[in-house]
FIKOLZA-1660 file (N, C-alpha, C; in steps of 0.1 Angstrom, whole numbers, plus 5000, padded with zeros to 4 digits):
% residues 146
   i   px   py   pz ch aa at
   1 6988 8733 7325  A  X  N
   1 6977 8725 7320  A  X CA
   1 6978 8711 7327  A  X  C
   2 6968 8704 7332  A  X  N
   2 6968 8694 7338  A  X CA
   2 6971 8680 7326  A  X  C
   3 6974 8669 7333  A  X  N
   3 6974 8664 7327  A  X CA
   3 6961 8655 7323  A  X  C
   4 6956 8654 7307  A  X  N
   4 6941 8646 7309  A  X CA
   4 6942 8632 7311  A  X  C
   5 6948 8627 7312  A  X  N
   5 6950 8611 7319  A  X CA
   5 6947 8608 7333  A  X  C
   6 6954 8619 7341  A  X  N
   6 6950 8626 7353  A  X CA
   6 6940 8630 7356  A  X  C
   7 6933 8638 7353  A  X  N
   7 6919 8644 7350  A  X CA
   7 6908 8633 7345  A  X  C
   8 6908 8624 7338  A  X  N
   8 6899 8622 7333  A  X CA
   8 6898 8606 7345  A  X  C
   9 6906 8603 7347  A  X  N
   9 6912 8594 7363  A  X CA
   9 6903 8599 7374  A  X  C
  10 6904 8611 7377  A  X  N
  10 6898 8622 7387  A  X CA
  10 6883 8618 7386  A  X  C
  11 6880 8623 7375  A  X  N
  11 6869 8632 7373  A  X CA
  11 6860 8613 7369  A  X  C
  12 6866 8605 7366  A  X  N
  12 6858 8586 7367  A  X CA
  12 6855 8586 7387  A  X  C
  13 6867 8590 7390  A  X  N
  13 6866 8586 7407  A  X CA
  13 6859 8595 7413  A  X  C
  14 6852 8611 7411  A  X  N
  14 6843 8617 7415  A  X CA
  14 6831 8617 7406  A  X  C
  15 6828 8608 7398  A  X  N
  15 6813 8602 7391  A  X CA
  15 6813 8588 7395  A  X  C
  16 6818 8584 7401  A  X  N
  16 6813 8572 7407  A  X CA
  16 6815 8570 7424  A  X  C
  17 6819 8579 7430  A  X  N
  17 6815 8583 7440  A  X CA
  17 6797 8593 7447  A  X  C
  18 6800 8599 7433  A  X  N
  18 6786 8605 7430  A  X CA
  18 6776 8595 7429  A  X  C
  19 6781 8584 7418  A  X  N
  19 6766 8575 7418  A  X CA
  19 6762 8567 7430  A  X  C
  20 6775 8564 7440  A  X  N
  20 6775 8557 7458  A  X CA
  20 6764 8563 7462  A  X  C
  21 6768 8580 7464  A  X  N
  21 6757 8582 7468  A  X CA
  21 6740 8588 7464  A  X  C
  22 6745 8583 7453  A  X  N
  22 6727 8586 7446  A  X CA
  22 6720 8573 7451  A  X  C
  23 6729 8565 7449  A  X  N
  23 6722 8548 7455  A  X CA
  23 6721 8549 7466  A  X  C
  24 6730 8558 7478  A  X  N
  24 6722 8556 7488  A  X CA
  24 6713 8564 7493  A  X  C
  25 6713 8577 7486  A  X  N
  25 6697 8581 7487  A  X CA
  25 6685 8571 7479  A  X  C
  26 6687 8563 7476  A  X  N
  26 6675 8561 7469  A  X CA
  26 6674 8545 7484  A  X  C
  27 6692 8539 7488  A  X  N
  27 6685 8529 7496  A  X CA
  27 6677 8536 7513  A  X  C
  28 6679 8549 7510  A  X  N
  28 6674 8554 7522  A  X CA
  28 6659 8559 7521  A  X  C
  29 6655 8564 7512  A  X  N
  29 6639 8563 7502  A  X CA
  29 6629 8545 7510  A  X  C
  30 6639 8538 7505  A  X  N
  30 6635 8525 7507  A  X CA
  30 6641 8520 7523  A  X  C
  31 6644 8527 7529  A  X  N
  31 6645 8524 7543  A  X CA
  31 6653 8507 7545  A  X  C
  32 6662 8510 7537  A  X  N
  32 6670 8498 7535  A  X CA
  32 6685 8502 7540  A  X  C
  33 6688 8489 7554  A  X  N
  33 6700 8497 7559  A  X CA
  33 6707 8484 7560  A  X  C
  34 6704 8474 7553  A  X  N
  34 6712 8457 7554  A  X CA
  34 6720 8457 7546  A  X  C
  35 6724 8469 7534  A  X  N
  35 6734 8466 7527  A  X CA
  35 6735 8476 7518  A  X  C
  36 6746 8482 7513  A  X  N
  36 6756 8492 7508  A  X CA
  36 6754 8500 7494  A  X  C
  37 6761 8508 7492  A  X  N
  37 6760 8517 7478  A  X CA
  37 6768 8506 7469  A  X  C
  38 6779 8503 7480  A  X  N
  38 6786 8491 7472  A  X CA
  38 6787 8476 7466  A  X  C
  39 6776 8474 7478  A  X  N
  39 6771 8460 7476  A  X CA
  39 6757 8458 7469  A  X  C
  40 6751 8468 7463  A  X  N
  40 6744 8471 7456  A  X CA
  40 6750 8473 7441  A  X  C
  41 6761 8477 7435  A  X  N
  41 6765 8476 7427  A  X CA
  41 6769 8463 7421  A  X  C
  42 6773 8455 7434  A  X  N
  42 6774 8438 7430  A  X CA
  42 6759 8433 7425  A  X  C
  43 6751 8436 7433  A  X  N
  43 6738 8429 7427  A  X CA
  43 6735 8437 7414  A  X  C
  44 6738 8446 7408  A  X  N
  44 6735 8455 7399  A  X CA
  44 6748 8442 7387  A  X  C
  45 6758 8440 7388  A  X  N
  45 6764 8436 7380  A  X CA
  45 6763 8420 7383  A  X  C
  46 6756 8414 7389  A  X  N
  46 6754 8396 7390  A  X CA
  46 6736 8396 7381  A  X  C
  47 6731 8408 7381  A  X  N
  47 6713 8411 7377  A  X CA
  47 6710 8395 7377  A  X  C
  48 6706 8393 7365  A  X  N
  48 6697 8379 7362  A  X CA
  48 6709 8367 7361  A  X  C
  49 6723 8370 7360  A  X  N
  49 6732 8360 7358  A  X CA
  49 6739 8350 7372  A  X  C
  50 6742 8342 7367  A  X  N
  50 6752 8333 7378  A  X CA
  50 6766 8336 7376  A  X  C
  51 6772 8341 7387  A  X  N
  51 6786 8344 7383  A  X CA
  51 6796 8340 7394  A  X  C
  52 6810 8335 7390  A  X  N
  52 6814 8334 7404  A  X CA
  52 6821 8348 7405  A  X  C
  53 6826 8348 7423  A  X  N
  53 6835 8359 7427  A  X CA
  53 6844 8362 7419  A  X  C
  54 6854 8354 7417  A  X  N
  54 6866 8356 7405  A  X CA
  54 6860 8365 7392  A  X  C
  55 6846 8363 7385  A  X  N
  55 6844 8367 7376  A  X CA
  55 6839 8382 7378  A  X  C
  56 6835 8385 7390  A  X  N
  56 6830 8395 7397  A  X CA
  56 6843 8407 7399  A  X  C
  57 6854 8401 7399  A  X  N
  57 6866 8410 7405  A  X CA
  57 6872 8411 7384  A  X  C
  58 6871 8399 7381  A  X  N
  58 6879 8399 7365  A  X CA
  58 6872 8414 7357  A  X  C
  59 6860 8417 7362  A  X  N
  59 6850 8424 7354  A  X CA
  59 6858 8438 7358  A  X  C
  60 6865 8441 7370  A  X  N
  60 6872 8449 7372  A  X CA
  60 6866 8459 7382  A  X  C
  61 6856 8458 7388  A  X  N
  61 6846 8466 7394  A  X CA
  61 6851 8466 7410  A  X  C
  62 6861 8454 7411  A  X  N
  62 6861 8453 7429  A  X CA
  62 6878 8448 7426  A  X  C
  63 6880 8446 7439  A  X  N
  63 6892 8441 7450  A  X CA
  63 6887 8428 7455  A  X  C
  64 6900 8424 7455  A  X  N
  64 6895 8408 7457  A  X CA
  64 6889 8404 7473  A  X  C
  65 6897 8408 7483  A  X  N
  65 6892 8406 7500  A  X CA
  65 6878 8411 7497  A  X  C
  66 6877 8425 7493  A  X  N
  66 6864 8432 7493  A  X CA
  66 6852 8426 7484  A  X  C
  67 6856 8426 7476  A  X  N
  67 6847 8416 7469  A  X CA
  67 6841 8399 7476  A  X  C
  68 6851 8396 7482  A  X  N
  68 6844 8382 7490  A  X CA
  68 6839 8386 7505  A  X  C
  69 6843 8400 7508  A  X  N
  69 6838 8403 7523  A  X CA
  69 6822 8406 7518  A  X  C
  70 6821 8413 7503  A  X  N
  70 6807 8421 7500  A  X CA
  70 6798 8407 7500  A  X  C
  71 6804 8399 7495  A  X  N
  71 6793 8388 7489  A  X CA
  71 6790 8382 7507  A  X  C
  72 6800 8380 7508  A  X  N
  72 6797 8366 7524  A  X CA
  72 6788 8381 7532  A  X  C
  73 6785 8390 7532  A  X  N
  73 6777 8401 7540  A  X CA
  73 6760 8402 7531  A  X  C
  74 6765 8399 7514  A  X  N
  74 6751 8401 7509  A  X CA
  74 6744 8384 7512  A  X  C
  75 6753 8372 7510  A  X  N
  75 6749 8364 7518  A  X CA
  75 6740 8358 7528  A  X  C
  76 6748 8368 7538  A  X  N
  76 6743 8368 7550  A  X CA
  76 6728 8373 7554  A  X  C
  77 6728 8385 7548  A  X  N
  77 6716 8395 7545  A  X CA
  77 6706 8389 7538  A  X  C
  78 6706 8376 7529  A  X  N
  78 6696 8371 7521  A  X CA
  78 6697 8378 7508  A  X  C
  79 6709 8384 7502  A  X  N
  79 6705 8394 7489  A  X CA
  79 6709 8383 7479  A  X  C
  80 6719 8370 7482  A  X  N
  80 6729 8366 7470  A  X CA
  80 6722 8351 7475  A  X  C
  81 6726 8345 7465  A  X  N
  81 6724 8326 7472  A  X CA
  81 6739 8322 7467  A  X  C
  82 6745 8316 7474  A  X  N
  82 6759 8311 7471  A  X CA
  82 6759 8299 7471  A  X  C
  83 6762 8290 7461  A  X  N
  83 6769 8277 7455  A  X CA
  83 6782 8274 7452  A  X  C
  84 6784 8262 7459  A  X  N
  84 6799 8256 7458  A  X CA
  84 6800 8253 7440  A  X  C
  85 6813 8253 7442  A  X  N
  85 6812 8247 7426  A  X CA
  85 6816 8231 7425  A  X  C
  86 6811 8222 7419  A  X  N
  86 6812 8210 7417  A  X CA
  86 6825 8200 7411  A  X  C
  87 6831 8217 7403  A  X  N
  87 6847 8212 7397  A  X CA
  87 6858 8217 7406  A  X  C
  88 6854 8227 7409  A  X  N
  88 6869 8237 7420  A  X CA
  88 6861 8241 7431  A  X  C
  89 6870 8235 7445  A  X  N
  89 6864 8236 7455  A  X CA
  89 6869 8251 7460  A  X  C
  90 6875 8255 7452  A  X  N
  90 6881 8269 7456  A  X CA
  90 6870 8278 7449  A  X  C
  91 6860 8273 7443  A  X  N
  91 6854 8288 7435  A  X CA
  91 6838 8281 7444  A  X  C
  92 6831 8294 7442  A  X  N
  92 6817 8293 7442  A  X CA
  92 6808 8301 7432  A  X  C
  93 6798 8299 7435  A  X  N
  93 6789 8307 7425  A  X CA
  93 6777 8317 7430  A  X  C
  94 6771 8330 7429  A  X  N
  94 6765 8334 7432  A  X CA
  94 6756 8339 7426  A  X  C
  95 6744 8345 7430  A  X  N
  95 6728 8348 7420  A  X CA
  95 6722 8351 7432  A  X  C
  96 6712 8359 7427  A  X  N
  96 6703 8369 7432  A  X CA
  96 6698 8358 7437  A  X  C
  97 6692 8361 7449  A  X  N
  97 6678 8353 7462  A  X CA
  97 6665 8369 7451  A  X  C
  98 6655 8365 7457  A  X  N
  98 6645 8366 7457  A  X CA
  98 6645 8380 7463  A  X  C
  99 6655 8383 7476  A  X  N
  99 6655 8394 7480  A  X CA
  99 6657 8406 7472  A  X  C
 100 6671 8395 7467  A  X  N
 100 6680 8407 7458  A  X CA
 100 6672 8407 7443  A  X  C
 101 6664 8399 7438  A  X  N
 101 6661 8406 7424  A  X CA
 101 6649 8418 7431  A  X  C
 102 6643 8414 7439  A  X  N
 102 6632 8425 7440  A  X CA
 102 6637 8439 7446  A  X  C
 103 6651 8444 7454  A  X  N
 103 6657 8450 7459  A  X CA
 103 6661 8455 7442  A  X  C
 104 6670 8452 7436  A  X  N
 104 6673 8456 7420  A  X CA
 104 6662 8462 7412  A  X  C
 105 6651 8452 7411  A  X  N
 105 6640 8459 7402  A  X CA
 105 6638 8468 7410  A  X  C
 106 6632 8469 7422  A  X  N
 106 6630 8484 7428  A  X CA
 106 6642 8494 7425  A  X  C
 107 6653 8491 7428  A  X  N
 107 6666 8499 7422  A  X CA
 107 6665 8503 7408  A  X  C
 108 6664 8494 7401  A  X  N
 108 6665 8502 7385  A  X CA
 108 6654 8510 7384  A  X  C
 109 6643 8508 7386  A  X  N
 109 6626 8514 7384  A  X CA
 109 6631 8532 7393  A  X  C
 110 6638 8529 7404  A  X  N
 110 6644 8540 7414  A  X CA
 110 6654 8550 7407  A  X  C
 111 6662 8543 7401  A  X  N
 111 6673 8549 7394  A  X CA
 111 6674 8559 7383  A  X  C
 112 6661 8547 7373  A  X  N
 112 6657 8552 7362  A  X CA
 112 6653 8566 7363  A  X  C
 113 6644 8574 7374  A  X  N
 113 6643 8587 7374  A  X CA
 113 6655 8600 7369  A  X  C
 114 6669 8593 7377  A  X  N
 114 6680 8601 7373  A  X CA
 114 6683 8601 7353  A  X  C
 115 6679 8590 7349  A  X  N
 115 6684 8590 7336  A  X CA
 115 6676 8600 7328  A  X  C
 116 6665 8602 7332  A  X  N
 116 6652 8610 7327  A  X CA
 116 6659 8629 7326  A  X  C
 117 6666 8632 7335  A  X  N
 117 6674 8644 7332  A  X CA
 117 6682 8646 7324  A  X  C
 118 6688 8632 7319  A  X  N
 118 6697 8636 7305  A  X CA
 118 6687 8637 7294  A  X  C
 119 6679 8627 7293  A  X  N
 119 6670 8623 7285  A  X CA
 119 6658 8635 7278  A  X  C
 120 6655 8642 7288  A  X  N
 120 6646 8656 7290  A  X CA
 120 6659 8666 7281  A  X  C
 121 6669 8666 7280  A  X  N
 121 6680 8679 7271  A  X CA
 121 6678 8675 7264  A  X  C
 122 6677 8684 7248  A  X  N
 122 6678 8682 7236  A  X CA
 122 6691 8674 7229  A  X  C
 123 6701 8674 7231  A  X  N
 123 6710 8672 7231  A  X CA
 123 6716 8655 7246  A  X  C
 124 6718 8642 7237  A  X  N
 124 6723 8635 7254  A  X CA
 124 6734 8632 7249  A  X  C
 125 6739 8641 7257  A  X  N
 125 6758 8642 7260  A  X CA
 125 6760 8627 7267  A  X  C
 126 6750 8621 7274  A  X  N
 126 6754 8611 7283  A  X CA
 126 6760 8598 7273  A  X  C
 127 6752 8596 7260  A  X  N
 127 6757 8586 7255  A  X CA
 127 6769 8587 7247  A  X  C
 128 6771 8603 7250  A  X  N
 128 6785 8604 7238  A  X CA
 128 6795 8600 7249  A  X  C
 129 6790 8605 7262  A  X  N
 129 6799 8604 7275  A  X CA
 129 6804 8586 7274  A  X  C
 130 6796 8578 7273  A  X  N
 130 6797 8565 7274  A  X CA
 130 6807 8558 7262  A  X  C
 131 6799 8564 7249  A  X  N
 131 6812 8559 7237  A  X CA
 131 6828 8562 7242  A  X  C
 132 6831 8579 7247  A  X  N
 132 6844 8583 7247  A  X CA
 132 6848 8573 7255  A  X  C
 133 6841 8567 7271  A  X  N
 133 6843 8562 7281  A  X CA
 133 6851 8548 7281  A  X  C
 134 6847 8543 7268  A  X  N
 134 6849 8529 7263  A  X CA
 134 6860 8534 7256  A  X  C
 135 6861 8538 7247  A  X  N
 135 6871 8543 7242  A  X CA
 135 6883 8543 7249  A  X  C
 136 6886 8551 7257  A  X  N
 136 6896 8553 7268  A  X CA
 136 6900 8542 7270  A  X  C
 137 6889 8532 7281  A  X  N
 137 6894 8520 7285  A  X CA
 137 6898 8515 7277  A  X  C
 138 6896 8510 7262  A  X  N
 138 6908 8503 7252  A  X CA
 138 6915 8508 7249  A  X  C
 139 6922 8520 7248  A  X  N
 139 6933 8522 7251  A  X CA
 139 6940 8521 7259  A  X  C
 140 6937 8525 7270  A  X  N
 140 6940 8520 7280  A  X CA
 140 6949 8507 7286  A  X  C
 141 6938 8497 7283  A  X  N
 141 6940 8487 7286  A  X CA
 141 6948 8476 7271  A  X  C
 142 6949 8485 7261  A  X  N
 142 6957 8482 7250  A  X CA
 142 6972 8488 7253  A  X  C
 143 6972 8494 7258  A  X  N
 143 6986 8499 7268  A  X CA
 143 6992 8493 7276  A  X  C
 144 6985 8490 7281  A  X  N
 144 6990 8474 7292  A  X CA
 144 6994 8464 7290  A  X  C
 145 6984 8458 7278  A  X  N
 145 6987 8448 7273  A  X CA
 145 7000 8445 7261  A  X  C
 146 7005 8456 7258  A  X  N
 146 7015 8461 7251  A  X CA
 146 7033 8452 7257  A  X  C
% end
């Protein structure tokens, strides 16, 4: 018998591998080739807020080099607007350009078709999937913090 700590480890890194590329079929729908499954999940988790990088990597979603290589490339691309911060010259701040909320709203509006297949079963396993999901992570991370 496997172990489920193992397994359920697995089975997080082949459903979010899976969502990489549902995003990039949908950035390929939209003939969008300036920026990533991954760097699309940054603008997905900055949406309508100002956040710096540090809070971006704290949220636990990225790696720290990667995370400042994603942003200085969405940047570059026009997806992010980046601001120094006025107290620590070591941090900055970032928020959607113009590009990147209309890139997002097209994204969620895009996306939202996938949720429509849980939503269509009698039964949505998806949100029980989400309670257990949370669940874990506090444990989890109540283990660590131990």
């Amino acid at each position: 018998m496997k172990n489920t700590c193992i397994e359920v480890s697995i089975l997080g890194i082949k459903l979010h591998k899976l969502f990489l590329d549902i995003i990039k079929v949908e950035l390929d729908i939209l003939n969008t080739t300036d920026i990533n499954s991954i760097q699309v999940l940054t603008l997905i988790s900055v949406g309508d807020s100002t956040v710096t990088i540090g809070e971006l990597i704290s949220k636990g979603h990225y790696m720290g080099s990667n995370a400042s290589y994603n942003v200085k490339k969405m940047v570059d691309n026009g997806y992010l607007i980046q601001t120094p911060s006025k107290r620590d010259k070591r941090a900055s701040y970032v928020k959607l350009s113009t590009k990147g909320k209309n890139l997002f709203e097209t994204l969620k509006n895009g996306l939202s078709k996938y949720t429509t297949v849980f939503e269509q079963t009698k039964e949505n396993h998806l949100k029980d999937c989400i309670e257990n999901i949370k669940k874990i992570n506090l444990s989890w991370k109540s283990i660590l913090s131990s």
